[in-house]
C-alpha positions as CSV (number, residue, x, y, z in Angstrom):
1,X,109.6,55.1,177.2
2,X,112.9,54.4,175.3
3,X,114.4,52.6,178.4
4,X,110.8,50.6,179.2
5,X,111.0,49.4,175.1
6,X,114.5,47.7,175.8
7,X,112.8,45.8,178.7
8,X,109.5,44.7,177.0
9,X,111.6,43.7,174.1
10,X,113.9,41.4,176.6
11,X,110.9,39.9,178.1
12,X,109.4,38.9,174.6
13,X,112.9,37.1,173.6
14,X,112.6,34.8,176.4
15,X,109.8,32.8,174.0
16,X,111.5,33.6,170.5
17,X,115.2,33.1,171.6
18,X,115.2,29.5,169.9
19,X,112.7,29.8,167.1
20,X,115.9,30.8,164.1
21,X,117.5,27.5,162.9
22,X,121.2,27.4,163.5
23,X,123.9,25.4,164.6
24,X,123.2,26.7,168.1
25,X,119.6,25.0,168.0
26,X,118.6,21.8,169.7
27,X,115.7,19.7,169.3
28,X,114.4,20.6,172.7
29,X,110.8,22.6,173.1
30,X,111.6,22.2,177.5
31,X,113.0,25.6,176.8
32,X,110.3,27.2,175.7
33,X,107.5,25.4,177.4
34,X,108.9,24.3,180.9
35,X,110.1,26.8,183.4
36,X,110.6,24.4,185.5
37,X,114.3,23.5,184.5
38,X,114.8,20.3,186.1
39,X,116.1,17.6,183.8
40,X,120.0,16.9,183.3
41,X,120.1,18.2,179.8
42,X,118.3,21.3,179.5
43,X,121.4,23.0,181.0
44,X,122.6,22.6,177.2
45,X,119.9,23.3,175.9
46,X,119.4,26.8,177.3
47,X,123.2,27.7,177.0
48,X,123.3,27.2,173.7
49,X,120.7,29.5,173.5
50,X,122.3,31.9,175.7
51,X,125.2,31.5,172.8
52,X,123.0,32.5,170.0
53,X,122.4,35.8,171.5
54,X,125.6,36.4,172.1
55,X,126.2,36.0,167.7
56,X,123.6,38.0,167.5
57,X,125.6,41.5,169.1
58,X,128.8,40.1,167.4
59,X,129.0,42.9,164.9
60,X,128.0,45.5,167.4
61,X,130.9,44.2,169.8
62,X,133.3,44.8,167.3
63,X,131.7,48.1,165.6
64,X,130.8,50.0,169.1
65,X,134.5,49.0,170.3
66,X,136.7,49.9,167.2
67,X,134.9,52.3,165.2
68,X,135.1,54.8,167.8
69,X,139.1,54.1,168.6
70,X,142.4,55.2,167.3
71,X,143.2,51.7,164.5
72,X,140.2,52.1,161.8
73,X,139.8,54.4,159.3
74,X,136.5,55.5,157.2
75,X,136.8,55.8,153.5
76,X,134.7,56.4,150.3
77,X,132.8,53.5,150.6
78,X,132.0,53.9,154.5
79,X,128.6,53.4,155.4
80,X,126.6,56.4,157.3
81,X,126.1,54.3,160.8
82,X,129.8,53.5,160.4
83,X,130.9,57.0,159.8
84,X,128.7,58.2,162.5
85,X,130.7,55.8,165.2
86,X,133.8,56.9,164.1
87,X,133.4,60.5,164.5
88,X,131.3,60.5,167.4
89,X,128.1,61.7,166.1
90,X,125.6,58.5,166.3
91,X,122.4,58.8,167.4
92,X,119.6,56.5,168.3
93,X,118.8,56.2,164.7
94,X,122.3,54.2,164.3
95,X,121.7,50.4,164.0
96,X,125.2,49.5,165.7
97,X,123.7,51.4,169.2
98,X,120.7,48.4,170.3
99,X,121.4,47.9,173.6
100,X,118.4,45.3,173.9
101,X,120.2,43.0,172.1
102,X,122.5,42.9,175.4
103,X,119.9,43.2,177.4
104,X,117.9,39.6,175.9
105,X,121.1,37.8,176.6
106,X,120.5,39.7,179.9
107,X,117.3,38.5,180.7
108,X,117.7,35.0,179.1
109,X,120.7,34.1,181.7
110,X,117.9,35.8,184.2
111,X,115.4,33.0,183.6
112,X,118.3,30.6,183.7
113,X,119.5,31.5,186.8
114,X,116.6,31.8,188.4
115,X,114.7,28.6,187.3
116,X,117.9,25.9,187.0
117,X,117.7,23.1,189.6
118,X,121.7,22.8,190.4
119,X,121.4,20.3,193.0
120,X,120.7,17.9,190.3
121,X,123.2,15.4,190.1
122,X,125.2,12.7,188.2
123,X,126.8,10.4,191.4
124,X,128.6,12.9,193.0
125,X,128.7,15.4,190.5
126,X,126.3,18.7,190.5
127,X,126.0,18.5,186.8
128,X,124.1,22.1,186.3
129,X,127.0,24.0,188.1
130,X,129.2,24.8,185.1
131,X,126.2,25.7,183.0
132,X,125.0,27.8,185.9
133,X,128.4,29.4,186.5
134,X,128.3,30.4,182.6
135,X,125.0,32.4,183.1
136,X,126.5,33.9,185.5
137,X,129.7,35.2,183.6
138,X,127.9,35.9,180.0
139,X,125.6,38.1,182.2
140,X,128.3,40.0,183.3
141,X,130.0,40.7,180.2
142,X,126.9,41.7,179.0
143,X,126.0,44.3,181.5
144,X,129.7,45.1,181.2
145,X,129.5,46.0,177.6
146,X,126.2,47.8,178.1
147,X,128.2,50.2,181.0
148,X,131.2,50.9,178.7
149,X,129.0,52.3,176.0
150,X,126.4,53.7,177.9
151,X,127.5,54.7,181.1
152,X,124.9,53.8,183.8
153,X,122.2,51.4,182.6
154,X,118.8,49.6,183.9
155,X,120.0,47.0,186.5
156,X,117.9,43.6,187.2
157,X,118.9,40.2,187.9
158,X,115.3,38.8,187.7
159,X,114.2,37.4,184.6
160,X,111.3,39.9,183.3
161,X,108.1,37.2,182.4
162,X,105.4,40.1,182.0
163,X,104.5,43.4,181.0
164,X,104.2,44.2,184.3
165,X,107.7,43.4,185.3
166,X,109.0,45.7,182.7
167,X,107.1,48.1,183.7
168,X,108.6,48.2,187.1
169,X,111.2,51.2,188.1
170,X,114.7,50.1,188.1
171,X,117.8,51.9,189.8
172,X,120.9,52.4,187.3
173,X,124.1,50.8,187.8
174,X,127.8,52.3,186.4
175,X,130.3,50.1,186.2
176,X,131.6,50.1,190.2
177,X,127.4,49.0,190.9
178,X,127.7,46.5,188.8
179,X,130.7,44.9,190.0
180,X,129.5,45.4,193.7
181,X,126.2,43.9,191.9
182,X,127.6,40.2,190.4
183,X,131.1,39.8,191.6
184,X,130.0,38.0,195.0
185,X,128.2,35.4,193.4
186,X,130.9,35.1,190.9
187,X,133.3,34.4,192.9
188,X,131.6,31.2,194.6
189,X,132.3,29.6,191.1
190,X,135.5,30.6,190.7
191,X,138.1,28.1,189.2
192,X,134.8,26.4,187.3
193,X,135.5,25.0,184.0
194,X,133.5,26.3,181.2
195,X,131.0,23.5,180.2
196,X,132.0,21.3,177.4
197,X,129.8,19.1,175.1
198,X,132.7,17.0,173.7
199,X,133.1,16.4,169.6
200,X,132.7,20.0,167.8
201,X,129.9,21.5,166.6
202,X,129.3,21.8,162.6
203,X,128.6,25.5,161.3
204,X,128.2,24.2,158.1
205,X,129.9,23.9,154.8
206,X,131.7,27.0,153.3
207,X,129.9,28.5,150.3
208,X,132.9,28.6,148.7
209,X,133.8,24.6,148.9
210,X,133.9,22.4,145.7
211,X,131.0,20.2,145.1
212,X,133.2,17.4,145.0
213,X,135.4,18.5,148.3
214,X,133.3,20.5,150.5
215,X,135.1,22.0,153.4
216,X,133.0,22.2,156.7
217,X,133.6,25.0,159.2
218,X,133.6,23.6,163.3
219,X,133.4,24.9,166.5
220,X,134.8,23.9,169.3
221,X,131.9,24.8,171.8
222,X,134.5,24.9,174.9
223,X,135.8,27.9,173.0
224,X,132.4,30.1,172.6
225,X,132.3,30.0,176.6
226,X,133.0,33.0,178.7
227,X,135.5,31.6,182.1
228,X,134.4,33.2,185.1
229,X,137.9,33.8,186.3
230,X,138.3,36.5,183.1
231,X,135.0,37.7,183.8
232,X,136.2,38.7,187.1
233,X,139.3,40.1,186.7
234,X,137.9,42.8,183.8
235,X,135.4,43.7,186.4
236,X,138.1,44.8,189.1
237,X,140.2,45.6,185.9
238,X,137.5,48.0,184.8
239,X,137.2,49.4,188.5
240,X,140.1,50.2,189.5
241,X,140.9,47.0,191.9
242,X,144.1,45.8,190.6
243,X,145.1,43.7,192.8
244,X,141.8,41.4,192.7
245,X,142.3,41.7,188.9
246,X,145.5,40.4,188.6
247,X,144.6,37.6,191.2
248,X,141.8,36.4,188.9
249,X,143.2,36.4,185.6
250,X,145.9,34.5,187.1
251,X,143.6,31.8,188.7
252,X,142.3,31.7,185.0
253,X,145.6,31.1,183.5
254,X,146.8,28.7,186.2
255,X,143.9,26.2,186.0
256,X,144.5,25.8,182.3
257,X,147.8,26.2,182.1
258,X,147.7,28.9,179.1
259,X,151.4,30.3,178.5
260,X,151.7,32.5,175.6
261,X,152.9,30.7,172.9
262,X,155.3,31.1,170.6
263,X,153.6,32.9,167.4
264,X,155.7,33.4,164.6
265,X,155.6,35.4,161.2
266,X,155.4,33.6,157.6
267,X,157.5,34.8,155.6
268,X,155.8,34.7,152.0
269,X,157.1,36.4,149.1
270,X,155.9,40.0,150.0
271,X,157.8,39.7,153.4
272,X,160.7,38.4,152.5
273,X,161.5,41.2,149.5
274,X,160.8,43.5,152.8
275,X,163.7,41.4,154.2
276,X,166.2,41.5,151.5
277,X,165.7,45.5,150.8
278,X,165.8,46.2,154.8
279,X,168.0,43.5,156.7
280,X,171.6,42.4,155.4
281,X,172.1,38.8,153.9
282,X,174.1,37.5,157.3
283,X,170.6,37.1,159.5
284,X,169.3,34.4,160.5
285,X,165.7,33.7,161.8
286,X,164.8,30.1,163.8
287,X,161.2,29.8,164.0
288,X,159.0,27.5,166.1
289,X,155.0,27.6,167.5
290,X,152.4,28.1,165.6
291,X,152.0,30.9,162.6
292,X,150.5,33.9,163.6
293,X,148.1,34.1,160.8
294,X,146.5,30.9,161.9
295,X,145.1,31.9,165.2
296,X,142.6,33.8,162.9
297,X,141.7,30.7,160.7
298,X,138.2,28.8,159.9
299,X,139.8,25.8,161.3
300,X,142.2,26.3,164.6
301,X,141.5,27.8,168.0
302,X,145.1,28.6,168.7
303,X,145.4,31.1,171.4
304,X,141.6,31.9,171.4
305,X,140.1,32.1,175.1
306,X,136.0,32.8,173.7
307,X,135.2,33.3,170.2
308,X,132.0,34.0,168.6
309,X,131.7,31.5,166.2
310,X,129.0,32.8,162.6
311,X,127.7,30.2,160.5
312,X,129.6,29.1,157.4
313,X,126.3,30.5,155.3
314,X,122.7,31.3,156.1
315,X,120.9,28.5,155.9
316,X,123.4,27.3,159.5
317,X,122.5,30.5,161.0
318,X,123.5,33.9,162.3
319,X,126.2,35.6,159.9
320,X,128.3,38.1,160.0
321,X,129.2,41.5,158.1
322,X,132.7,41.7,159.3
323,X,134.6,40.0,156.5
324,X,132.9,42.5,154.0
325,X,133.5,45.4,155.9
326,X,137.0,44.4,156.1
327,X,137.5,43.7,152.7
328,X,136.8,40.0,152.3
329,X,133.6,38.2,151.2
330,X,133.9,35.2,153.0
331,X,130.5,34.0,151.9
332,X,131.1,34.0,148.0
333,X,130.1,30.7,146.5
334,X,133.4,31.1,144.3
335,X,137.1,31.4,145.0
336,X,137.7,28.3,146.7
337,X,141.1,29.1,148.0
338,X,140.7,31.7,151.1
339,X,143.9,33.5,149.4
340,X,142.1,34.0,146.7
341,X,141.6,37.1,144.8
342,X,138.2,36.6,144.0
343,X,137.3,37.1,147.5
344,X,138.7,40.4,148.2
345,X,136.5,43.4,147.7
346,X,138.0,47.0,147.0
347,X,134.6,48.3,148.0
348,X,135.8,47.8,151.7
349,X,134.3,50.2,154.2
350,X,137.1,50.3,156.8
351,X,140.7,50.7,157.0
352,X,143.6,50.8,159.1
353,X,144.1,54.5,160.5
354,X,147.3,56.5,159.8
355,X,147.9,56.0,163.7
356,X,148.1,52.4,163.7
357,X,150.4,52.5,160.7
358,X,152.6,55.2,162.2
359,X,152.6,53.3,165.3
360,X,153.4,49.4,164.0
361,X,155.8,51.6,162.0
362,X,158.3,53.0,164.6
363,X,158.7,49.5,166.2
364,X,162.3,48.3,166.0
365,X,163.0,44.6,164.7
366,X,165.5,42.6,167.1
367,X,167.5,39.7,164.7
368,X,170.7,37.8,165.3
369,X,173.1,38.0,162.8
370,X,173.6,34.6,161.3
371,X,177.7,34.5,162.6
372,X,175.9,33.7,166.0
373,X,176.9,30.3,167.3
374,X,176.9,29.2,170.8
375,X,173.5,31.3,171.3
376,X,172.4,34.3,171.1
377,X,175.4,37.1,172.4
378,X,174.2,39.7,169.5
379,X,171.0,41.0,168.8
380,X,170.7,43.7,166.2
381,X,167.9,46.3,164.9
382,X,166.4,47.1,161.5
383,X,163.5,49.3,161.0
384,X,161.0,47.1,159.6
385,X,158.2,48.4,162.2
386,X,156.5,45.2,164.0
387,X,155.1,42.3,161.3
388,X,152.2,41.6,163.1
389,X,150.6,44.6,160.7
390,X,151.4,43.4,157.5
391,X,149.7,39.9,158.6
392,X,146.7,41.8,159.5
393,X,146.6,44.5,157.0
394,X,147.7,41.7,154.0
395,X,148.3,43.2,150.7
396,X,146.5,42.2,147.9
397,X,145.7,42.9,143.9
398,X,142.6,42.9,142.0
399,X,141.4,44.6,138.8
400,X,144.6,46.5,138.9
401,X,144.5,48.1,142.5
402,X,146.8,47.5,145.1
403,X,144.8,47.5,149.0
404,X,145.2,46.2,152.3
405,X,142.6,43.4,153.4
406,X,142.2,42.7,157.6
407,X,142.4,39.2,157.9
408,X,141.4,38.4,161.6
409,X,137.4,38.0,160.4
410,X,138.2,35.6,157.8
411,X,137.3,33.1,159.4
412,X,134.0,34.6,160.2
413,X,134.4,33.9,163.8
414,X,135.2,36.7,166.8
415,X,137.6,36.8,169.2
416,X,136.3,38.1,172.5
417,X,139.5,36.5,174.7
418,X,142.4,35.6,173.4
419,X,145.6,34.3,175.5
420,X,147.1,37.9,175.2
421,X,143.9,39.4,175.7
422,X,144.1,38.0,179.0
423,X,148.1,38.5,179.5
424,X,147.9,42.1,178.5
425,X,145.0,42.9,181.0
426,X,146.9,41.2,183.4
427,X,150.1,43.0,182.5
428,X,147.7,46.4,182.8
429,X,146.5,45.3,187.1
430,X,149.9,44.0,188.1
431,X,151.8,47.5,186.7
432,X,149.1,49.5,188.6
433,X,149.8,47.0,191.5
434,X,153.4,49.1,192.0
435,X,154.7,46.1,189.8
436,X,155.7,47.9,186.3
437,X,158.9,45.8,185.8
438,X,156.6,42.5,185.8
439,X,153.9,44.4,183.5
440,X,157.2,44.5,181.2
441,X,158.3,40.8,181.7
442,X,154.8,39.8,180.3
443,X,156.1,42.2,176.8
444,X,159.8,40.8,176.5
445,X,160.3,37.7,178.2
446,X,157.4,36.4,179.4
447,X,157.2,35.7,182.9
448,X,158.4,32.0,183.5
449,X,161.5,30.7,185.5
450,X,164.1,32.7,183.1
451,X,163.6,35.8,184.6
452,X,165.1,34.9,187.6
453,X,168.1,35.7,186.6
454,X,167.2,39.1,185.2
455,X,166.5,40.4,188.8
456,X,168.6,43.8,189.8
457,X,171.9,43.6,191.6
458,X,171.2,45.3,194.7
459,X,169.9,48.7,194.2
460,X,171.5,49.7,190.7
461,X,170.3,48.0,187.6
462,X,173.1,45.9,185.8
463,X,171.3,46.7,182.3
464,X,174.7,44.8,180.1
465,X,173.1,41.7,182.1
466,X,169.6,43.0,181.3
467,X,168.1,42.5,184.7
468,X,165.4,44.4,185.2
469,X,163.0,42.6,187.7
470,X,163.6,43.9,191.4
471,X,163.3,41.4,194.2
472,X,160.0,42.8,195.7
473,X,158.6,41.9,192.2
474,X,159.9,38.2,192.4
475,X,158.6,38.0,195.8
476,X,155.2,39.0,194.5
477,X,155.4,36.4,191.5
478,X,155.7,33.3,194.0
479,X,152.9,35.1,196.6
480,X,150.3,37.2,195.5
481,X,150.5,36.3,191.9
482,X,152.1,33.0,191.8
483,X,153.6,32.6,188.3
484,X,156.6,31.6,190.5
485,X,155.8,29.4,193.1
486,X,157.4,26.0,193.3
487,X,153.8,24.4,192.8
488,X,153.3,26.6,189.3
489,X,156.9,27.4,188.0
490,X,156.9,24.4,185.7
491,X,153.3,25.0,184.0
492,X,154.7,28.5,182.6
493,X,158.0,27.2,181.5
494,X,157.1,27.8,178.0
495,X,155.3,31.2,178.6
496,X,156.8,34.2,175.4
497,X,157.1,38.1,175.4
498,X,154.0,39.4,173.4
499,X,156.0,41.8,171.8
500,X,158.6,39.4,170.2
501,X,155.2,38.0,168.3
502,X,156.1,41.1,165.9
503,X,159.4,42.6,166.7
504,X,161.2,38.8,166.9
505,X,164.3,39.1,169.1
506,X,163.3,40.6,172.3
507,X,164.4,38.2,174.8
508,X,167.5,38.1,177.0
509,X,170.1,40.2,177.9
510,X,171.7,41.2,174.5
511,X,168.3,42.7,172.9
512,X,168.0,46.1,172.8
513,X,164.7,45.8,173.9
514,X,165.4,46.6,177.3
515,X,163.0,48.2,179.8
516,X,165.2,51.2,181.2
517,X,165.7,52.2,177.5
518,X,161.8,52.0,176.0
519,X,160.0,52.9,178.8
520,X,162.3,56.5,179.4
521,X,161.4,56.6,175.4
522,X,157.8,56.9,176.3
523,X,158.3,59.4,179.2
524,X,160.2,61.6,176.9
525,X,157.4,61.3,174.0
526,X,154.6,61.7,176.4
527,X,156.1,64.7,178.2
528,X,156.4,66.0,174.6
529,X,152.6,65.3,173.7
530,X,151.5,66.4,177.2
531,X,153.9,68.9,178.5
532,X,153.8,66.8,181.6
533,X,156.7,67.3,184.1
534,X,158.2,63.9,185.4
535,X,158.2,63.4,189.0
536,X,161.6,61.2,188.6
537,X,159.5,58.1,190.7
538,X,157.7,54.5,190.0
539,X,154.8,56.8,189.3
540,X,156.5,58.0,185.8
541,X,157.3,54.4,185.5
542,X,153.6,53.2,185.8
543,X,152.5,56.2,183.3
544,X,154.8,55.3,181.1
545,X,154.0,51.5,180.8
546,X,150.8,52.2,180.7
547,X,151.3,53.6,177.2
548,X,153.7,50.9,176.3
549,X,150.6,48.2,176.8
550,X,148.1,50.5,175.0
551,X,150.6,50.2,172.1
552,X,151.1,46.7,172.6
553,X,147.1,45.9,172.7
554,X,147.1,47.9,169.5
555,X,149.8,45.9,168.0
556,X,148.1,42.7,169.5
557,X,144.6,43.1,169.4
558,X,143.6,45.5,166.6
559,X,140.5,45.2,165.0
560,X,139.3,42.6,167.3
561,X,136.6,45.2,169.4
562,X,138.3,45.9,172.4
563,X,140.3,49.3,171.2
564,X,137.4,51.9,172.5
565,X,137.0,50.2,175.9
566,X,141.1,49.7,176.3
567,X,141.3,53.5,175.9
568,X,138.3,54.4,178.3
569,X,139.3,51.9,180.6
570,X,143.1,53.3,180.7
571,X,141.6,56.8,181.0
572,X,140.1,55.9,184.1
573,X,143.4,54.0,185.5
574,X,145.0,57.7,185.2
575,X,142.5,60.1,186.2
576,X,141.8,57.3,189.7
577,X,145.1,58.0,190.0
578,X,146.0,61.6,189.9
579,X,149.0,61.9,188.5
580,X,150.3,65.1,186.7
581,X,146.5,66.6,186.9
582,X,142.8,65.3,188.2
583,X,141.3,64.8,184.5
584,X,144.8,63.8,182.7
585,X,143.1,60.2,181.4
586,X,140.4,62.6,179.8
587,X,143.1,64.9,178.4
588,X,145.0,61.4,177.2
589,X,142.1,59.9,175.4
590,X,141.1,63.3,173.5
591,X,144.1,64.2,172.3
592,X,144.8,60.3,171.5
593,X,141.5,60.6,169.1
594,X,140.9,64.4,168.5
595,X,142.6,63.5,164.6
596,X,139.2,62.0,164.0
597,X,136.8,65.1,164.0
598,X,137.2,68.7,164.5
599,X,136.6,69.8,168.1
600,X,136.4,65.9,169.1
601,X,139.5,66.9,171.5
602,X,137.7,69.2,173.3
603,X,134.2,67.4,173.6
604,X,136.6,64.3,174.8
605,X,137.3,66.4,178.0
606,X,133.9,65.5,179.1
607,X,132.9,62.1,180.4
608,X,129.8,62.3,178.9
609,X,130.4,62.5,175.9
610,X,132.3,58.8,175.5
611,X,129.0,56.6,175.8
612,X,126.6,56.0,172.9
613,X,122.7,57.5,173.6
614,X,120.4,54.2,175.2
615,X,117.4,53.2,173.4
């Protein structure tokens, strides 16, 4: 009966979707009243209604996804449903585990799909095809979400119209059914362009904002689409198909021409007395790009793939809980500076874990001394851990207490895809691909035309020249994934290490950041934590990287709702691969979270025991 509720409910939202107000809304009844779906416009009409629903399970994306990882912390002020998450004890009672709201996005893109006319067109131009394509793709990251916290779920692609169709018996899919399920249609639209409806869309005007200057929050509406080409590679990502992965992340990447960029750290007063205490007076720093706080701003979409964009207040729809949970109250009607003390709320209800700390911690930071001329020939440490966390985790003072607020929901918008997101997953296929050396060119260098010259010399690696790419991989690069190819090398020219984002100096030959030397670290540390006996092949190579992009997606991505399913997901890359033992990905994620609860370790070791109960 629990299962047959989610249905009825999905097949009642298909007239209520549209009936909130909010920036998402259209003047349009065709929607509700005509199935017939065969005017130009109502495309827009129905996918910004497919949008809505998607605000509408923005704070269970990020809750399901980071409660239960290894980077968040509970504290005095944590709420019950919250706590629950964290320590793996939620049960249907828990308002963070609905997984009909997934399933009306579901059954929305259904009726969509199955009611759009796409041989309309405008000349020669199929107008309702890149509408149609995004149906396609926000219904598979919604059935993708519903497999990674529930295991095997109710499967249908037709939309439900009547008690009678929900009553109907429907097979379960895991997540290898439902990639055999929607990736063949999928792939007819790949290299589609997410819609776009031109001038941005207004969210409203920030509570905060002075009568006499209000300040409006806008979305860019190109931005809250999902591409198909991502959509696809998580679904071979998540099953095991590396190869097809990597191939569509790349088509993603190569159609819109998205290097990773530059991101640099400000260095306000806190940082800079960090500086002085840590780093001696002959450094120097040259920064360029963009500032890596503002990717998370109200106003830029800098590096952002698909957000979720939340209303500026209530009365221009859905909103979000995420700032206050964080620590920020982005809705206050006072404090109109976003720095603002005001704004930040001790009462916060999650915080960064003693892992993440510990783990942003032990980072090295790469610098050039400031005698340097000619280039770059020396590049020195200092242990100031990677600055990416004390962005995030920004300290602030109120009522004489000193805390850390998260500032990447500040902006009350959320990241699903970022250009990282993407670059890291594709990092993850290509070093299960038997390409582990290019999985690490996407951490220091970046892969682009530079890394040519880092290639090995013959069979021994010439680490004083920092090469580190073997041929085979090269080959690869111009072939299978192309980064390389005479027809693409220019359009990554600019393309950045993700690690220097946090760690600064990673590049070239005289960092120490050099892949022989970091990834035999993390074969010694996980041979430590695991007792696991290195086989002295790629294999231990692979392993080992593995980890390295785990850490980096922490270091990258925290807080943003991906940390749960990066851990399952990686759990499954080891066991499919048997290395070491059968179950060691169930043995890596439980003793990665078994600090959370007592006997979580143990429970861990059993499949089961990952997903959230359905209701």
């Amino acid at each position: 009966m629990r299962r047959l509720s989610i249905l009825i409910f999905s097949f009642f939202n298909i007239l209520i979707f549209t009936s909130c107000e909010d920036f998402f809304d259209t003047e349009s009844d065709r929607q509700i009243f005509d199935p017939e779906l065969n005017q130009k416009t109502d495309s827009m009409f129905y996918t910004l209604g497919i949008l809505k629903g998607l605000q509408q399970v923005a704070d269970q994306y990020v809750m399901t996804g980071e409660m239960r990882g290894d980077l968040v912390s509970t504290n005095i002020y944590t709420e019950t449903d919250l706590r629950r998450l964290a320590d793996f004890t939620a049960d249907a009672t828990c308002k963070y585990d609905s997984a009909y709201k997934y399933y009306r996005i579901i059954n929305n893109c259904n009726y969509f799909l199955a009611h759009r006319d796409t041989t309309l067109r405008t000349g020669s131009r199929q107008v309702a095809l890149p509408e149609y394509a995004e149906a396609l793709a926000v219904r598979a990251w919604a059935y993708l979400q519903l497999c990674k916290n529930y295991g095997k779920v109710p499967f249908y692609t037709n939309p439900l119209v009547s008690i009678g169709d929900a009553n109907q018996t429907l097979e379960e899919k895991d997540l290898q059914g439902i990639c055999d399920a929607l990736a063949p249609e999928l792939i007819k639209f790949s290299g589609t362009a997410v819609p776009t409806y031109g001038t941005q869309i207004s969210a409203g005007v920030l509570n905060s904002s002075d009568s006499d200057n209000p300040v409006e929050k806008n979305v860019s509406s190109t931005r809250a689409m999902i591409p198909v080409d991502v959509i696809l590679g998580d679904l071979f990502l998540e099953t095991n198909q590396y190869e097809q992965a990597a191939k569509y992340y790349f088509n993603f990447l190569q159609l819109n021409k998205w290097n990773i960029r530059q991101a640099y750290i400000s260095f306000d007063s806190y940082l800079r007395r960090i500086l002085e205490e840590k780093l001696p007076s002959s450094w120097t720093m040259t920064v360029s790009g963009y500032s890596w706080e503002n990717i998370f701003s109200v106003t830029s979409t800098n590096d952002i793939v698909t957000y979720i964009p939340l209303a500026a207040n209530s009365l221009r729809g859905q909103v979000t809980e995420l700032p206050r949970y964080f620590g920020y109250d982005f809705y206050s009607t006072t404090g109109g500076s976003s720095s603002s003390n005001t704004r930040y709320l001790l009462e916060r209800q999650i915080d960064a874990s003693p892992s993440y700390v510990a783990l942003s911690d032990k980072q090295d930071y790469y610098y050039t001394p400031a005698s340097n001329s000619g280039g770059a020939t020396e590049v020195r440490t200092a242990p100031l851990g990677d600055l990416r966390r004390l962005i995030t985790m920004h300290q602030v003072a109120k009522n004489d207490s000193s805390f850390a607020v998260m500032i990447k929901f500040n902006s009350a918008n959320v990241p699903i895809y970022r250009t990282s997101t993407v670059y890291l997953r594709l990092a993850e296929a290509l070093n299960r691909m038997g390409y582990p050396d290019a999985a690490f060119a996407i951490l220091k260098d970046g892969i682009n035309e530079d890394i040519l010259s880092y290639t090995m010399n013959g069979d021994s690696l010439d680490r004083a020249a920092g090469r580190y790419i073997r041929p085979q991989t090269v080959a690869m690069l111009q072939t299978t994934v192309p980064f390389l190819s005479s027809e693409n090398i220019e359009d990554f020219a600019q393309n950045w290490g993700i690690h220097s984002r946090g760690t600064y100096y990673t590049q070239g030959a005289f960092s120490p950041y050099q892949m022989d030397t970091i990834v035999g670290q993390k074969i010694a540390e996980l041979q430590q934590l695991h007792g696991i006996v290195p086989e002295g092949n790629i294999n231990d190579t692979i392993n080992a990287m593995e980890d390295l992009l785990c850490d980096e997606m922490a270091l990258e991505l925290a807080f943003e709702g991906n940390r749960f399913g990066d851990l399952t997901r990686i759990a499954r890359h080891k066991n499919h691969a048997k290395l070491y033992a059968a179950n060691y990905g169930n043995v890596w994620l439980s003793k990665k979270l078994a600090y959370k609860a007592a006997g979580l370790e143990q429970r861990l070791l059993d499949e089961a025991n990952w997903y959230l109960p359905l209701k």
